[in-house]
VOGU-3710 file (C-alpha; in Angstrom, 3 decimals, decimal comma):
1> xxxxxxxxxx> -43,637/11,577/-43,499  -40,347/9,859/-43,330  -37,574/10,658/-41,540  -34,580/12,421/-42,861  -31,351/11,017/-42,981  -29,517/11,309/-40,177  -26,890/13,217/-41,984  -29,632/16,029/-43,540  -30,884/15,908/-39,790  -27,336/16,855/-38,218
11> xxxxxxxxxx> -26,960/20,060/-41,212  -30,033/21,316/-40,174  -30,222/21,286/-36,517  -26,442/21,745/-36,631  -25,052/25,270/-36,605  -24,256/25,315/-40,357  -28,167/24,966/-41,145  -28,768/27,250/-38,711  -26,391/29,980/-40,308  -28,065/29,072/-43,991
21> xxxxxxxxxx> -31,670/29,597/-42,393  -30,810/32,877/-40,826  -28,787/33,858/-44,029  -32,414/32,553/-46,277  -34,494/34,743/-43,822  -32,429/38,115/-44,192  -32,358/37,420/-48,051  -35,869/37,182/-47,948  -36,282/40,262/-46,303  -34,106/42,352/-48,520
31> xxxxxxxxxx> -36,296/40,859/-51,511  -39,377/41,942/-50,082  -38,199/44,868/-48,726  -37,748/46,312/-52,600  -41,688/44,251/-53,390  -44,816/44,054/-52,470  -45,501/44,959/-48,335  -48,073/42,498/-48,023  -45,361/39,704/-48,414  -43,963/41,489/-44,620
41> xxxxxxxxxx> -45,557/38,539/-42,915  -44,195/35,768/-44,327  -40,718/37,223/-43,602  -40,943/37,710/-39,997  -42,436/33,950/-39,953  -39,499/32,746/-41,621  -37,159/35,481/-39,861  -38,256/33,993/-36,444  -38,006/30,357/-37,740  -35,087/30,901/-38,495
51> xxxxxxxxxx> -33,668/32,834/-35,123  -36,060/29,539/-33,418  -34,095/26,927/-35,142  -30,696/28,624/-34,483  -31,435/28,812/-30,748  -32,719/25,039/-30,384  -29,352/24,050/-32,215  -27,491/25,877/-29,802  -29,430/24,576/-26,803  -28,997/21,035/-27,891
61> xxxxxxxxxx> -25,288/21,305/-28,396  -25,156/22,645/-24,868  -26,917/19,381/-23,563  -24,854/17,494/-25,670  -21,444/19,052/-24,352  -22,515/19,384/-21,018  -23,875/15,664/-20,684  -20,774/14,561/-22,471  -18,627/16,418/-19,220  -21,280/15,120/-16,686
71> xxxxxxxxxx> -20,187/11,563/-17,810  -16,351/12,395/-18,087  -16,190/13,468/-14,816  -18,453/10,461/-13,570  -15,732/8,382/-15,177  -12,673/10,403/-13,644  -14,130/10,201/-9,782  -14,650/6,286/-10,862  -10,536/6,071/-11,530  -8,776/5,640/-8,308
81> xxxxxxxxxx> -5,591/5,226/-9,553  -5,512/8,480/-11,859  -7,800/11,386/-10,665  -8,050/14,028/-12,933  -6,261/12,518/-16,104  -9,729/13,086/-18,131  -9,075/16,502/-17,777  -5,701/16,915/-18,821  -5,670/14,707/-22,309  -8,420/16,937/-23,242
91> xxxxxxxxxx> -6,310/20,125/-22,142  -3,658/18,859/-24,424  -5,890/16,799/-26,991  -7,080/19,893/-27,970  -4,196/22,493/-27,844  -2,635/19,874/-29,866  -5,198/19,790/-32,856  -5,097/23,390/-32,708  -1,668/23,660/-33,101  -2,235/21,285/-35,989
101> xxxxxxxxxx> -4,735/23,159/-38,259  -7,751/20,911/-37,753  -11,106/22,657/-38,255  -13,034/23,712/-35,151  -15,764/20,430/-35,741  -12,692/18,577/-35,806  -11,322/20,088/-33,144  -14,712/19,466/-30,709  -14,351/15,888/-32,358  -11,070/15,474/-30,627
111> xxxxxxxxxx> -12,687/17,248/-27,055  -15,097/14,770/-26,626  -13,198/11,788/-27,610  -10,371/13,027/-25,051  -13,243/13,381/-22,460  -14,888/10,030/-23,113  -12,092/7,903/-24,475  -11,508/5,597/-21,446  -15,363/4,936/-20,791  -14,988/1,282/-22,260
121> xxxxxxxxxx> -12,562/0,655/-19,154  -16,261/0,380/-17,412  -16,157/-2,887/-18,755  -12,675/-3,776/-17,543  -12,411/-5,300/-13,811  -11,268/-2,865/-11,092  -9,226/-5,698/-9,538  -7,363/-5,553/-12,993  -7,145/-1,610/-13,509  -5,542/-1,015/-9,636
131> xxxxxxxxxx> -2,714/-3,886/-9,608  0,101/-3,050/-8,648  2,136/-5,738/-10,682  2,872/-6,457/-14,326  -0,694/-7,963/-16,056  -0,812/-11,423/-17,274  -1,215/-12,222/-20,695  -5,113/-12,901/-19,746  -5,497/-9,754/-17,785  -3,869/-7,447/-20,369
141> xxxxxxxxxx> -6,450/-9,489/-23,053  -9,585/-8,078/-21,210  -7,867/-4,440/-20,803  -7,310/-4,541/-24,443  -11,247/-4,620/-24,786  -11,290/-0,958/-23,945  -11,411/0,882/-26,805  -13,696/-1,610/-29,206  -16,208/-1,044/-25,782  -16,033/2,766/-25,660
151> xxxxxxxxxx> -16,500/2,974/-29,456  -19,480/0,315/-29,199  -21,305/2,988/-26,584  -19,962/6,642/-28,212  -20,922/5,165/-32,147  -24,548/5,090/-31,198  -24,653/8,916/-29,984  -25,067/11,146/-33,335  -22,446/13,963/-32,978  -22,011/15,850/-35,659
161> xxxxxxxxxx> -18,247/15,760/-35,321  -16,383/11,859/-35,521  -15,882/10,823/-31,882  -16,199/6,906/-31,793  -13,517/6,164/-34,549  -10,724/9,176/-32,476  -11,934/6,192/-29,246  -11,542/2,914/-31,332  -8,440/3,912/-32,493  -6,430/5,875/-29,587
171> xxxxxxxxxx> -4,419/2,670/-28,889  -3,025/2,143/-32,572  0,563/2,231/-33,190  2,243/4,485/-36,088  4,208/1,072/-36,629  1,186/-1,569/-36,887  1,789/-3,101/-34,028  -1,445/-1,854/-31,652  -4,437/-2,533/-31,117  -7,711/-3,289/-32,200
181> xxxxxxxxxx> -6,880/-3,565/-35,631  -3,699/-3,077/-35,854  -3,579/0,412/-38,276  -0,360/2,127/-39,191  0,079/5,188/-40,285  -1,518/7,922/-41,895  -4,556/4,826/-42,028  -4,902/6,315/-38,143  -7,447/8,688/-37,403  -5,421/11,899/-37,257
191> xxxxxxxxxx> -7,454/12,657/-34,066  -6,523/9,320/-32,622  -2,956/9,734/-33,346  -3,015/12,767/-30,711  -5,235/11,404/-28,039  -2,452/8,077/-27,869  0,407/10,566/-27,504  -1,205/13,026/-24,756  -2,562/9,638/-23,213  0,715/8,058/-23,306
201> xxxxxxxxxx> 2,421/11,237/-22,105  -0,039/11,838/-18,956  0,280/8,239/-18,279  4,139/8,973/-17,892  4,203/12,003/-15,745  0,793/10,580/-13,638  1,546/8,054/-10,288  -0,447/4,746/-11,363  -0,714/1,388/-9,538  2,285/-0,485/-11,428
211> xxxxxxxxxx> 5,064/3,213/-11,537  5,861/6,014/-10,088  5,093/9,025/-11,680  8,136/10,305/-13,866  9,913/13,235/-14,632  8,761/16,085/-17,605  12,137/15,000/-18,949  12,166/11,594/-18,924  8,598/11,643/-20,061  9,819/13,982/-23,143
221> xxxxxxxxxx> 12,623/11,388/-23,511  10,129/8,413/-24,558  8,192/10,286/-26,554  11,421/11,492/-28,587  12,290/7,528/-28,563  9,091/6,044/-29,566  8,876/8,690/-32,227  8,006/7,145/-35,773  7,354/3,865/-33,761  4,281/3,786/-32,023
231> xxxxxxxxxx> 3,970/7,598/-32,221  3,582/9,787/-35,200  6,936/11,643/-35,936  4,963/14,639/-36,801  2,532/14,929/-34,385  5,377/13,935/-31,385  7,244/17,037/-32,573  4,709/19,590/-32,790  3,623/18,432/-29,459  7,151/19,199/-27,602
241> xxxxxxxxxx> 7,077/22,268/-29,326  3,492/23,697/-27,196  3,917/21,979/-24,104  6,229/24,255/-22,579  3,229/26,415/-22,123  0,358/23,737/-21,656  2,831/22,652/-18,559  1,414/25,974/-16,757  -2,002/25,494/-17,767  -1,509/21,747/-15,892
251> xxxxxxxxxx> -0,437/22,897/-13,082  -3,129/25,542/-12,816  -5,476/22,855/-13,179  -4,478/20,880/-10,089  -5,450/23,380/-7,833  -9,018/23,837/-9,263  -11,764/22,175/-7,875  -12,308/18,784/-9,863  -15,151/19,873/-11,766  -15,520/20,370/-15,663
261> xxxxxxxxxx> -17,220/24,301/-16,166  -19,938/23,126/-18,442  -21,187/20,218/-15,963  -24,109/21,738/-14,172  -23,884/18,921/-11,452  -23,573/19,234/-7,793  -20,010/18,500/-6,695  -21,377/15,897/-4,108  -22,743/13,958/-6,510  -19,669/12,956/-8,022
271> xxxxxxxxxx> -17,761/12,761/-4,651  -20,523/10,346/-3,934  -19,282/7,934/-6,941  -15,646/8,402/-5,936  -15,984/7,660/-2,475  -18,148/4,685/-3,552  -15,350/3,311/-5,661  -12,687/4,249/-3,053  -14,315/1,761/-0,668  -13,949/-0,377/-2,966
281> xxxxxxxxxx> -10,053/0,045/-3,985  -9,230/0,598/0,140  -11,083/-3,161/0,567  -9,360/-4,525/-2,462  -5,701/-3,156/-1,463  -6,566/-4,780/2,001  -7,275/-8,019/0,568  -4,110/-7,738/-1,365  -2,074/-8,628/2,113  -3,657/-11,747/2,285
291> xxxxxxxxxx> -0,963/-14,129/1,773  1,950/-11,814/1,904  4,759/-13,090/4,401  4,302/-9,867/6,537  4,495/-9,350/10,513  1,621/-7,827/12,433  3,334/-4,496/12,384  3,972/-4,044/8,776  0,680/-5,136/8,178  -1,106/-3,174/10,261
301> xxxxxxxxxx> 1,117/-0,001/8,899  -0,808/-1,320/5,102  -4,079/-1,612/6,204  -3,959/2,100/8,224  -2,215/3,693/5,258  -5,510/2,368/2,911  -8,111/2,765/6,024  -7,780/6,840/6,344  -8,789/6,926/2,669  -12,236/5,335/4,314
311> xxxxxxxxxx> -12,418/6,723/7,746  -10,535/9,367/8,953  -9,182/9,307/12,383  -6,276/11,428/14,471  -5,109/7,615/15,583  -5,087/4,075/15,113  -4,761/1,054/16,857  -4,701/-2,716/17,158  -5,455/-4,934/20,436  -5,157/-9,165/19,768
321> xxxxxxxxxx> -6,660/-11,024/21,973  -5,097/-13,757/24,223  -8,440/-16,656/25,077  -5,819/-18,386/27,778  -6,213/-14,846/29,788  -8,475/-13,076/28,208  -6,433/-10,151/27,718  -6,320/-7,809/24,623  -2,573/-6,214/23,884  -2,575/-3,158/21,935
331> xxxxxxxxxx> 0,285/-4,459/19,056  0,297/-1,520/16,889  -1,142/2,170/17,398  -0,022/5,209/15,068  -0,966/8,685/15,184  -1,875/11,198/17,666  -1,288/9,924/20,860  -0,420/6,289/19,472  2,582/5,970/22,153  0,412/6,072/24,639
341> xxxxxxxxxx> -1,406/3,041/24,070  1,496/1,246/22,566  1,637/-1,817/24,942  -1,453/-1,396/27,274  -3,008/-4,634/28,618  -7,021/-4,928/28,952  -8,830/-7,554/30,486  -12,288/-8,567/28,449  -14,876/-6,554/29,846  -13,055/-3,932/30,748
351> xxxxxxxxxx> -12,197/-0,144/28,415  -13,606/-0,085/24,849  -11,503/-2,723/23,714  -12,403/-5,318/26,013  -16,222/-4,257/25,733  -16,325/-5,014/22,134  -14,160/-8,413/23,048  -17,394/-9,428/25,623  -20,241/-8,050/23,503  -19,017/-8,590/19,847
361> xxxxxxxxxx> -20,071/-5,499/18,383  -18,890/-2,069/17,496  -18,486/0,819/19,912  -19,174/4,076/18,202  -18,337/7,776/19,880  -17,295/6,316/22,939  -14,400/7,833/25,093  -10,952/7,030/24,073  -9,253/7,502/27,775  -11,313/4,689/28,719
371> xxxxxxxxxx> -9,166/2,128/27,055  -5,806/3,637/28,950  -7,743/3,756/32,377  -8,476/0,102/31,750  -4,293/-0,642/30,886  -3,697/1,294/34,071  -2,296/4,576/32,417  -3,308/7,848/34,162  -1,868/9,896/31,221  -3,990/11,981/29,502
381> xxxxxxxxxx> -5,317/12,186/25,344  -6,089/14,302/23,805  -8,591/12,255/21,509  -12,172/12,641/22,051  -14,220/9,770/20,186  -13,691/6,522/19,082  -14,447/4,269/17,045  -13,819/0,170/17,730  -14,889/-2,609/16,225  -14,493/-6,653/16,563
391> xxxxxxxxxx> -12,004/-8,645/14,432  -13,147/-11,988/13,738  -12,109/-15,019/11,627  -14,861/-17,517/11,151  -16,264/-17,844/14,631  -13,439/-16,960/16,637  -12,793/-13,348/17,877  -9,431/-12,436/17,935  -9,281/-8,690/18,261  -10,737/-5,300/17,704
401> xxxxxxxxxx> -9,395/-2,486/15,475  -9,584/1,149/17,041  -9,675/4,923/15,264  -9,947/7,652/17,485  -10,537/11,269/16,700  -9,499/14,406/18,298  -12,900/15,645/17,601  -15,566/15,041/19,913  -18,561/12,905/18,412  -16,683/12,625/15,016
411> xxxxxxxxxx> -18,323/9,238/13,620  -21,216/8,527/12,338  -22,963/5,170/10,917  -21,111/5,268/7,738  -17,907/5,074/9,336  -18,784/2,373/11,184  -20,060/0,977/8,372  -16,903/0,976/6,551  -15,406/0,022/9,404  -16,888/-3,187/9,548
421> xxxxxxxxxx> -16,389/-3,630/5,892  -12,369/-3,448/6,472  -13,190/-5,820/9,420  -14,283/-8,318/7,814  -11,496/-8,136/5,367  -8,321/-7,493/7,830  -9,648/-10,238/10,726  -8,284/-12,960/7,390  -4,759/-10,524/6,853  -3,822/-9,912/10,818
431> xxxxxxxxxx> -4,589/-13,507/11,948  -2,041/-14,703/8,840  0,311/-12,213/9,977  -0,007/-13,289/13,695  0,572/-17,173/12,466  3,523/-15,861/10,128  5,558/-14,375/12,954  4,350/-17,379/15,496  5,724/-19,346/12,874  8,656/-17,533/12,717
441> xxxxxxxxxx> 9,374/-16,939/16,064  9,433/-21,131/16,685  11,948/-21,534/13,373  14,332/-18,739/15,325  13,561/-20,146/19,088  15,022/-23,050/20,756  11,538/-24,961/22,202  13,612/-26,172/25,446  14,458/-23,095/27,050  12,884/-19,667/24,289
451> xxxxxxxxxx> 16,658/-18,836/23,939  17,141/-17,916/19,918  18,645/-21,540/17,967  21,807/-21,777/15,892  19,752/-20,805/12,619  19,069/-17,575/14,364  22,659/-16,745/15,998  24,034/-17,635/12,514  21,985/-14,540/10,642  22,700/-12,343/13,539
461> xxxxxxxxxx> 26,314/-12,965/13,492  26,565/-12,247/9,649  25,270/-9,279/9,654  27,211/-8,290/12,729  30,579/-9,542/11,324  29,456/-7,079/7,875  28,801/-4,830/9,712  32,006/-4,697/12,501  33,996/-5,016/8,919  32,560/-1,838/7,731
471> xxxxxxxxxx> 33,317/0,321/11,050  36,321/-0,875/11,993  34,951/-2,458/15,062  35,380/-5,767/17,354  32,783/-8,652/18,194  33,301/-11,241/20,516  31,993/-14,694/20,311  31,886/-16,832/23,961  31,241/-20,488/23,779  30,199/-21,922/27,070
481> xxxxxxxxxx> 29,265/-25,644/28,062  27,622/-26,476/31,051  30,022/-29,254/33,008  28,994/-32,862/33,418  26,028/-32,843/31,969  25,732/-36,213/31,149  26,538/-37,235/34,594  23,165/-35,281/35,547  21,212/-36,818/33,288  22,574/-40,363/33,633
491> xxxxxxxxxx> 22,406/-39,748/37,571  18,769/-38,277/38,349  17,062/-38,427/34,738  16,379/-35,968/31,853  13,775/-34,434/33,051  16,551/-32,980/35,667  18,794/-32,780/32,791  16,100/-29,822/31,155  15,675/-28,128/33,969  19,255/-27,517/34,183
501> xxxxxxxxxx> 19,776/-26,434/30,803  16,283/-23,950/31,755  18,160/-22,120/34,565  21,594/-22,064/32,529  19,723/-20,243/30,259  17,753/-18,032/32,371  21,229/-17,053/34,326  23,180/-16,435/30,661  20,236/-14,442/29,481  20,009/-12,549/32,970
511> xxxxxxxxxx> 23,563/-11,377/32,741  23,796/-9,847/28,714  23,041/-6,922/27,806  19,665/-6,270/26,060  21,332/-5,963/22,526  23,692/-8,604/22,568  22,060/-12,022/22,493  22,350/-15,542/23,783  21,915/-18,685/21,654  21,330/-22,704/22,607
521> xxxxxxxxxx> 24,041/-23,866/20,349  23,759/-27,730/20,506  22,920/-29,974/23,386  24,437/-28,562/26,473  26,245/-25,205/24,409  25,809/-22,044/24,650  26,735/-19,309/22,645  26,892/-15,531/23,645  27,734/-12,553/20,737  28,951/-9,318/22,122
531> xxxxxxxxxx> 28,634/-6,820/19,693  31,308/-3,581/20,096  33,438/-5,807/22,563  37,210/-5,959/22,385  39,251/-8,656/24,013  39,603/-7,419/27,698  35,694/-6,763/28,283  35,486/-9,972/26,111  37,355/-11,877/29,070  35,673/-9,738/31,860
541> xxxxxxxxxx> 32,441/-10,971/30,183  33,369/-14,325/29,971  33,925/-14,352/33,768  31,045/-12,852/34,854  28,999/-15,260/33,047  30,485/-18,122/34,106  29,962/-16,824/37,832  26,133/-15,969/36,933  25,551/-20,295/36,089  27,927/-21,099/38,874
551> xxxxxxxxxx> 25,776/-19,740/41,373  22,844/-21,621/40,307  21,945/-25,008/42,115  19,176/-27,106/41,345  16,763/-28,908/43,169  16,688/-32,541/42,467  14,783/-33,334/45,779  13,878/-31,734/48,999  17,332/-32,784/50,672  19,188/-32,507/47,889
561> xxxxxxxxxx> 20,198/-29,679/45,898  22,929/-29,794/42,887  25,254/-27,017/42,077  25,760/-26,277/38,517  29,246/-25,311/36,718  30,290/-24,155/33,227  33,276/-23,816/30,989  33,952/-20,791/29,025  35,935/-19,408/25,590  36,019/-16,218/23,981
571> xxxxxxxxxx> 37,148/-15,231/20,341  37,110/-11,921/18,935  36,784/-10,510/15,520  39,251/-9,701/13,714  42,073/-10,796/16,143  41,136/-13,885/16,032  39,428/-14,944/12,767  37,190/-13,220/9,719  34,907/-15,203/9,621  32,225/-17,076/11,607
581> xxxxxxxxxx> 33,949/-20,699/11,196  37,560/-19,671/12,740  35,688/-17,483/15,844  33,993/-20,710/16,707  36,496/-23,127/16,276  38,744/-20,674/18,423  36,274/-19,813/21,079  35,503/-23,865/21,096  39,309/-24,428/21,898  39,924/-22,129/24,384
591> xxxxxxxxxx> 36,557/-23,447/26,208  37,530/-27,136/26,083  40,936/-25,737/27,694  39,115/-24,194/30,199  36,807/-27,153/31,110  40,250/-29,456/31,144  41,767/-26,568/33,850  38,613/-26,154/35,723  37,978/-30,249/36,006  41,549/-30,850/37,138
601> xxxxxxxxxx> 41,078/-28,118/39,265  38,286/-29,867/41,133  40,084/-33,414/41,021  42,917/-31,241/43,175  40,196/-30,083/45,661  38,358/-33,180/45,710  41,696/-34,616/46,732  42,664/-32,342/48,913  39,151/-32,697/50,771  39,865/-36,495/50,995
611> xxxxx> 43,450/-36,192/52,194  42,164/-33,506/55,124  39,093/-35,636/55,583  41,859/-39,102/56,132  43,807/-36,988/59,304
//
């Protein structure tokens, strides 16, 4: 026998063939109720067929509606970057269509396509869905495939309601201008027309990867604007008209469990597929780093905010490891107890750190005081199990990453697991932020004696000089220049010559205080910036300093020791200049005046000495 056509096959499995079967029984019974009683029979037989056929038809559109929510909410704990937006276009898909007189099978129509309408983004790249950033012009290409996927799967289910063309066409704009085929109009599937403006709306009010999540207002606002462009006029307005009250139903929504009613699934089986795809989108947000000009600490602060989502832990915390010692330095901890390691020193072998830095592998459940015992800390934590595993970059270890717990035995061997995973991505991202700030660090530092250079004093002074403007306060700017210089390196060689600039600049350091800082200006130079210093503490600073290099003598050989001397002037903002250019060439003046006073001050003793030494 052939088969029907699928359309005869949907009317009579579908509820209206039910409802003419049953109504075809009962009028069979009435006709034989006023005949012949032999005919009884054949009337319960059909009566019962009848009931039968209406009860299958029910039972498969169950299966239907609850495998059509199974694989929505599949979908939804797939989507990282907006959980639970399935749910809400169909909450206001369908009040929508409601509001707007479509039939019931029109209405389910516009259900399931609200439910299934993104399920063509399985074909899209994660990498692409998550980024933060504008697309490119290729990227936005392959998320454009979307819809023309989704309809390609929905078109070969046979609902008995449109669904794929409400999916093909959700991305059309009332003006031509979207996509896949560029529709306008009324030519737009009047289902489709809703599902773009609830989609566009939720998209709006939702936090995604490339905005923050905007205001009901502001939201309202576009749609209002894009009104008659890429949204139907009509539809926009009878839409701000109900969602006054679908805003509560929203709201009530977030605070349900993320589960459709109709999906007779065990919640851990789609916590299962999130967590699966949130391992994924932690790893890829990691590897995002890579490459960024960031320092250890900001980069560590990244790669803990996207590690909790993985592995939990009550703290965090980095050690690098130094091969010329073989020490590990905790760089960064956060959380719980985090100030406690900040700092620590272990030696390889020793604590958990240092374990993992001798043995290359992952400690899991161990004790979390043992690390501070190893730094020499007697404080106490109150963290009970860790977590630590090795950071390496090709074949060179370079660290481990910690999480501790303040529950005792807390990890198991999926969290180390994951662990690794992040490992093996943020061993690439800390090592580039270790070279960035080495890197750093030697474009800021003078090589001869770790003092900051000009380039450095010349960024710290701006903002110091903005910033002085804006309070109303002073800065002071000293020049100093060590005296005869070249006489020590002509006399006993350079190598005496760099020593001497060393101690100057261990002495001028010495003496600051730990805020203001000390530069290596040019050759034999020095420059000191006092921040909050007026004139007088300017001068008394000035002094002092000078003493602090005056008291220094260097060795040139065992019998002979060298004294070392330096000249001094101060400037002060604003007295003396606005600007970084006039301080200097002030502070410069007064310094080469004092070098001229101080080296005819030591002609006039050297000739006095003489003239005592001739009687």
């Amino acid at each position: 026998m052939a088969a029907l056509p699928q359309s005869l096959s949907r009317l009579l499995w579908g509820a209206p063939g039910s409802i003419v079967l049953v109504c075809a029984a009962l009028l069979a019974s009435w006709f034989l109720s006023t005949s012949s009683f032999w005919l009884l029979p054949f009337a319960l037989l059909a009566l019962y067929f009848a009931f039968g056929v209406s009860r299958r038809a029910n039972l498969i559109s169950q299966l239907h509606l609850a495998t059509i929510e199974a694989l929505a909410l599949a979908i939804d704990a797939k989507d990282q970057t907006a959980h639970n937006h399935i749910r809400r276009v169909e909450l206001y898909a369908v009040a929508l269509a409601r509001a707007l007189g479509m039939s019931e099978d029109d209405v389910r129509g516009v259900k399931t396509a609200a439910l299934l309408h993104d399920i063509g983004k399985l074909a899209v790249p994660e990498h692409i869905l998550a980024k933060p950033g504008p697309l490119t012009p290729e990227e936005f290409q392959k998320v454009r495939i979307h819809p023309e996927v989704g309809a390609g799967i929905i078109g070969r289910v046979p609902f008995p309601y449109p669904v794929a063309p409400l999916i093909l066409s959700h991305h059309e704009r009332w003006d031509g201008r979207g996509y896949p085929s560029g529709l306008r109009g009324e030519e737009i599937p009047l289902g489709a027309r809703i599902l773009s403006i609830v989609d566009y709306f939720d998209a709006l009010t939702s936090v995604r990867p490339y905005h923050q999540a905007m205001s009901i207002e502001s939201a309202v606002a576009l749609l209002q604007q894009e009104s008659g462009k890429a949204l139907d006029p009509k539809v926009v307005e009878t839409f701000m008209r109900i969602l006054p009250a679908l805003r509560a139903q929203v709201q009530r929504l977030t605070t349900e469990l993320p589960a459709l009613p109709s999906a007779d699934l065990p919640t851990s089986v789609f916590e299962d597929i999130a967590l699966a795809h949130r391992e994924i989108y932690a790893l890829y947000q990691i590897a995002q780093t890579m490459g960024t000009s960031l320092g250890v600490h900001e980069t560590m602060a990244v790669i803990a905010s996207k590690l909790t989502e993985l592995v939990p832990f009550s703290a965090c915390a980095l050690f690098l490891y130094t091969e010329s010692t073989e020490t590990l330095h905790c760089r960064f901890a956060t959380g719980v107890d985090g100030e406690l390691f900040e700092g620590i020193e272990v030696r390889s072998g020793q604590g958990l750190a240092g374990w993992v830095a001798r043995n290359r592998r992952p400690l899991v459940n161990a004790r979390p005081a043992a690390d501070l015992e190893a730094g020499g800390s007697s404080q106490e934590t109150r963290l009970q199990s860790a977590l630590v595993c090795p950071l390496i970059v090709g074949e060179r270890f370079i660290g481990t990453l910690s999480v501790y717990h303040a529950d005792p035995s807390f990890y198991r061997d999926d969290h180390r697991r994951f662990l690794d995973r992040v490992c093996e991505q943020a061993a690439a991202v800390i090592h580039n932020s270790t070279v960035f700030e080495q890197t750093q660090e030697d474009s800021l530092t003078d090589p001869m004696t770790g003092l900051p250079n000009t380039r450095f004093m010349f960024l710290h002074l701006s903002r110091e000089l903005a910033r002085a403007e804006r309070l109303n306060a002073e800065v002071s700017l000293l020049v100093l220049d060590l005296d005869d210089f070249k006489e020590i390196n002509d006399t006993f060689g350079h190598h005496i010559g760099d020593r001497a600039l060393r101690e100057a600049a261990t002495a001028l350091r010495a003496a600051i205080r730990p805020y203001d800082i000390c530069v290596r200006y040019a050759g034999d130079e020095f420059i000191v910036v006092l921040s909050g210093c007026g004139r007088e503490e300017a001068e008394r600073k000035r002094l002092e300093l000078q003493q602090a290099v005056d008291n220094v003598e260097i060795e040139v050989r065992p019998d002979l020791r060298i004294p070392m001397m330096i000249s001094s002037g101060a400037a002060v903002f604003p007295h003396d200049g606005n600007g970084y250019e006039a301080l200097l060439a002030k502070a410069d003046s007064r310094m080469y005046r004092d070098k001229s006073q101080r080296k005819t001050a030591r002609a006039r003793l050297r000739s006095g000495e003489a003239a005592a030494a001739a009687q």
